[in-house]
C-alpha positions in Angstrom: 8.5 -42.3 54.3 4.7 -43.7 54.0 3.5 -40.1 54.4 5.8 -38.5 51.7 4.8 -41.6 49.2 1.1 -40.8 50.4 1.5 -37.0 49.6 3.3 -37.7 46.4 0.7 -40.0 44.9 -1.5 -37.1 45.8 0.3 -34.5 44.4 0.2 -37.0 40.7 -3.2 -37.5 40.9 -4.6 -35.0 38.1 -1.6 -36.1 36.1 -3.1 -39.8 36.7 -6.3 -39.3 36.3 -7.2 -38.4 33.0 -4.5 -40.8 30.6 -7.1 -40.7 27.9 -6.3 -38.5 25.0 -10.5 -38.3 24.6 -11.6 -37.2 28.3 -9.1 -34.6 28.3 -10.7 -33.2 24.8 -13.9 -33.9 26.6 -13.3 -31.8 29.5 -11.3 -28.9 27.6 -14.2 -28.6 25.2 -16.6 -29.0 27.3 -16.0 -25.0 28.9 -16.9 -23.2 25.6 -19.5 -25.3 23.8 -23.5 -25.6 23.5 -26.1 -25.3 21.7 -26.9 -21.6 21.0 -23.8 -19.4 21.6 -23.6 -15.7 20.6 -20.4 -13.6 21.2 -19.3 -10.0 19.9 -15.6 -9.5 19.4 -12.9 -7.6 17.8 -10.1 -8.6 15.8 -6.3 -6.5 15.6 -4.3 -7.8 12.4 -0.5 -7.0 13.2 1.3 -7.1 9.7 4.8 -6.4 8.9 4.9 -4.3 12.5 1.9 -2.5 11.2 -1.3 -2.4 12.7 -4.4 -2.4 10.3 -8.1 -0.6 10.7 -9.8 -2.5 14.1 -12.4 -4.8 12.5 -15.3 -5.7 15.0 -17.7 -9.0 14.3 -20.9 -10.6 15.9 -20.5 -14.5 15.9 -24.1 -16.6 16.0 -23.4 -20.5 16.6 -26.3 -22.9 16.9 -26.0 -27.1 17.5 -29.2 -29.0 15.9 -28.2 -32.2 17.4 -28.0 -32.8 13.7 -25.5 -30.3 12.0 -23.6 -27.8 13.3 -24.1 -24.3 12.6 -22.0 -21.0 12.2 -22.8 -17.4 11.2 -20.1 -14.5 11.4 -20.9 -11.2 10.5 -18.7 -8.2 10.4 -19.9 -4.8 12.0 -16.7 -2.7 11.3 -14.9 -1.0 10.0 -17.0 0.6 6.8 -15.5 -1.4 4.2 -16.1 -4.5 5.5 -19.5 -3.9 7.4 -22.1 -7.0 6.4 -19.8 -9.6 4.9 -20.7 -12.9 6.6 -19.4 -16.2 6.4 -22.1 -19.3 7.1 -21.1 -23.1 8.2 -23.2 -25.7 8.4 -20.9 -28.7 9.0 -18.4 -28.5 6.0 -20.5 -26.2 3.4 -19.1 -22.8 3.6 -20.9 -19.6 2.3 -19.8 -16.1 2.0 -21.8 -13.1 1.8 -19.5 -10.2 0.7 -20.5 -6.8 1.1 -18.8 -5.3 -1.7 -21.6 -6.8 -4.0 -24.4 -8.1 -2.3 -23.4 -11.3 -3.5 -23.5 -14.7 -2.0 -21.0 -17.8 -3.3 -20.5 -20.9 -1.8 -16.6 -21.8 -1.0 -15.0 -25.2 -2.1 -14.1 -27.1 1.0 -10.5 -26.3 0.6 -11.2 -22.9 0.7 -11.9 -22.8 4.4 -8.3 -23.2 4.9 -7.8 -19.9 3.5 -7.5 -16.4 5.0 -11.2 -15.0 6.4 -10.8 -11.1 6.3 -7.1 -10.9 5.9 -6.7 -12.5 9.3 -4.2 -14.9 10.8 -7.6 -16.8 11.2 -9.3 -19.3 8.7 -12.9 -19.4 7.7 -13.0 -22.8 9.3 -11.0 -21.6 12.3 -13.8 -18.6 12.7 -16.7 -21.3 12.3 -15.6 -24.8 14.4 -14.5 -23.4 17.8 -17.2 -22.9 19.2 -18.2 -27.0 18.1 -15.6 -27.9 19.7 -12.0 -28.4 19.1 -11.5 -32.1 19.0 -14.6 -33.0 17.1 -13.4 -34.1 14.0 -10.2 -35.6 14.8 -8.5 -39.0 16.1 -6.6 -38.2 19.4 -3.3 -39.7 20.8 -2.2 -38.3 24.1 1.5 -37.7 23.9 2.2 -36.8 27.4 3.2 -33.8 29.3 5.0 -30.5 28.6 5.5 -26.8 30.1 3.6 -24.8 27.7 2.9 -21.1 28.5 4.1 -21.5 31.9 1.8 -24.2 33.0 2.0 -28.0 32.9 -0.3 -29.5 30.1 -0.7 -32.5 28.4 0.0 -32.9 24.8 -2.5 -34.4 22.3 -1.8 -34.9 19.0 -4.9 -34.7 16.8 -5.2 -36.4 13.4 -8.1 -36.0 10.5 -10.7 -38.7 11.1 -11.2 -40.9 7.5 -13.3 -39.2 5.9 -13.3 -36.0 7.5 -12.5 -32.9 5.5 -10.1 -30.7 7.9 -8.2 -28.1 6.5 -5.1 -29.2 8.8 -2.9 -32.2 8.2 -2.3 -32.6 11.9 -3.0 -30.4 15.0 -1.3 -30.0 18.8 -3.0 -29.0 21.2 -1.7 -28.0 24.6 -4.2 -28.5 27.4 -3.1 -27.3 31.0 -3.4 -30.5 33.3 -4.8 -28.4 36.5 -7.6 -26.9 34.7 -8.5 -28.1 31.6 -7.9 -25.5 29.5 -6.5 -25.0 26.3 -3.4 -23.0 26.1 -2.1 -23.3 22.8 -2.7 -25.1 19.3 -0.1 -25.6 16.3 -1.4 -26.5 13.1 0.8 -28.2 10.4 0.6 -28.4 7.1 2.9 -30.6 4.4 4.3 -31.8 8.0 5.8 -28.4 9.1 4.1 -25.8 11.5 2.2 -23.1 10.1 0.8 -20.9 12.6 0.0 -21.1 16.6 -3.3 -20.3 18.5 -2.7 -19.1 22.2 -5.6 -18.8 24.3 -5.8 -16.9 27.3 -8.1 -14.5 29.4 -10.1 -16.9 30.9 -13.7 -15.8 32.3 -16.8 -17.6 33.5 -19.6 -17.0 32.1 -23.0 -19.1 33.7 -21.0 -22.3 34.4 -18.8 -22.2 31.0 -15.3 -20.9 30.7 -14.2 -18.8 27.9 -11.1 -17.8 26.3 -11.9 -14.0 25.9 -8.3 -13.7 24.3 -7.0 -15.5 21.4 -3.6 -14.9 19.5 -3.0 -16.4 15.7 0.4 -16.4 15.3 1.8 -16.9 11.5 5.0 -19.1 11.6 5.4 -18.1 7.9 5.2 -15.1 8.1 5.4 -11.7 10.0 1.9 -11.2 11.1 -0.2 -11.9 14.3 -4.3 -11.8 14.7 -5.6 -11.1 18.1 -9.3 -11.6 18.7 -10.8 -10.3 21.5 -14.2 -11.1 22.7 -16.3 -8.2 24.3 -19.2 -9.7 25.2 -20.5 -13.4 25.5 -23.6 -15.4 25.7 -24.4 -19.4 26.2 -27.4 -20.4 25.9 -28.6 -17.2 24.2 -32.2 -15.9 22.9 -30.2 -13.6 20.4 -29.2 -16.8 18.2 -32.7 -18.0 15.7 -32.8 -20.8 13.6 -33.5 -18.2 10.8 -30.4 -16.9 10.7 -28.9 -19.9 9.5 -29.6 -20.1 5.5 -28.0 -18.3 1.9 -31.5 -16.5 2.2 -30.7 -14.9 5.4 -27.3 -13.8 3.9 -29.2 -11.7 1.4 -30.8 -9.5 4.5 -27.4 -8.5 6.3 -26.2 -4.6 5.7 
């Protein structure tokens, strides 16, 4: 009886271990962020059973110690080649390609659509920030989620923070640390559902090289799927961080 109490206490030691809503964050954001991040990806847009044109996009993410910092830029197709979207911290900026033009988006604008996607401009911009950053955490214990044990941790705006979500869930698996899947609510009903999968290493990060955005509104999904990924990089400049850099993209 001692051993089997022995190898059960064993067995209930991850569960154990990390009871605080905040380390768990810690350690799930801790396997995509830093402080100069580059990625190239492609996005699918499933709507209404339909599949639209592929569109590709390079992703530039740079932490100051300061602000945080986000440049997206679309490489395909055609139509949408150069349009970029820049964060630093809450200010959003898009560059659209159809004019040439540059405007600066109110803060509730990031909540909208980026590109037609099942993504929002401040879903395209935080990630890579980290996921937990802005919010107050509560650990609501544990749950199967995408076939995996995880624990679930309910994450609230911090006063005076501007998110574009009234509430988020995230589902982090307890063995590994990694997120699995994220509902967002608005008006206190669920929106839409991130599931992140495809895990890789890459140096000694971990990265989601698939990611699902599933409307719960609607009939359309976004699947974004990352081709190529650097921490750490030499291909992310300070430079490329300002509305005057915006003007230079084709």
């Amino acid at each position: 009886m001692r051993n089997f109490t022995i190898m059960g206490l064993l067995l209930l030691a991850p569960l154990c271990y990390a009871q605080s809503a905040g380390d768990i964050i810690a350690r799930a954001d801790e396997k995509f962020t830093g402080d100069r991040i580059w990625s190239y990806s492609t996005m699918t847009i499933i709507r209404g059973g339909k599949t639209l044109p592929l569109q590709e996009m390079e992703s530039f993410s740079l932490d100051t110690g300061e602000d945080y910092r986000s440049l997206s830029v679309y490489r395909a197709p055609a139509r949408m080649k150069g349009t970029a979207y820049l964060m630093i911290d809450d200010d959003l900026w898009v560059r659209f390609s159809s004019t040439g033009r540059t405007r600066k988006l109110s803060s509730s604008a990031r909540k909208n659509a980026a590109g037609g996607s099942d993504f929002s401009y401040a879903d395209m911009g935080e990630g890579n920030e980290g996921i937990g950053e802005k919010y107050d955490l509560a650990l609501g214990g544990t749950e199967k989620a995408e076939g995996e044990t995880c624990y679930v941790i309910h994450m609230t705006p911090k006063p005076g923070e501007d998110s574009p979500y009234e509430r988020i869930t995230a589902y982090v698996s307890a063995g590994s640390y990694r997120y699995l899947k994220m509902i967002y609510f608005e008006a206190g009903a669920p929106i839409k559902e991130m599931i992140l999968t495809d895990y890789r290493a890459v140096g000694d990060k971990e990265y989601p090289f698939r990611v699902e955005m599933r409307s719960l509104t609607k009939d359309s999904v976004t699947i974004m799927e990352t081709t190529e990924m650097e921490f750490g990089s030499s291909r992310v400049e300070e430079r490329f961080f300002s509305t005057a850099y915006l003007q230079t993209i084709h």
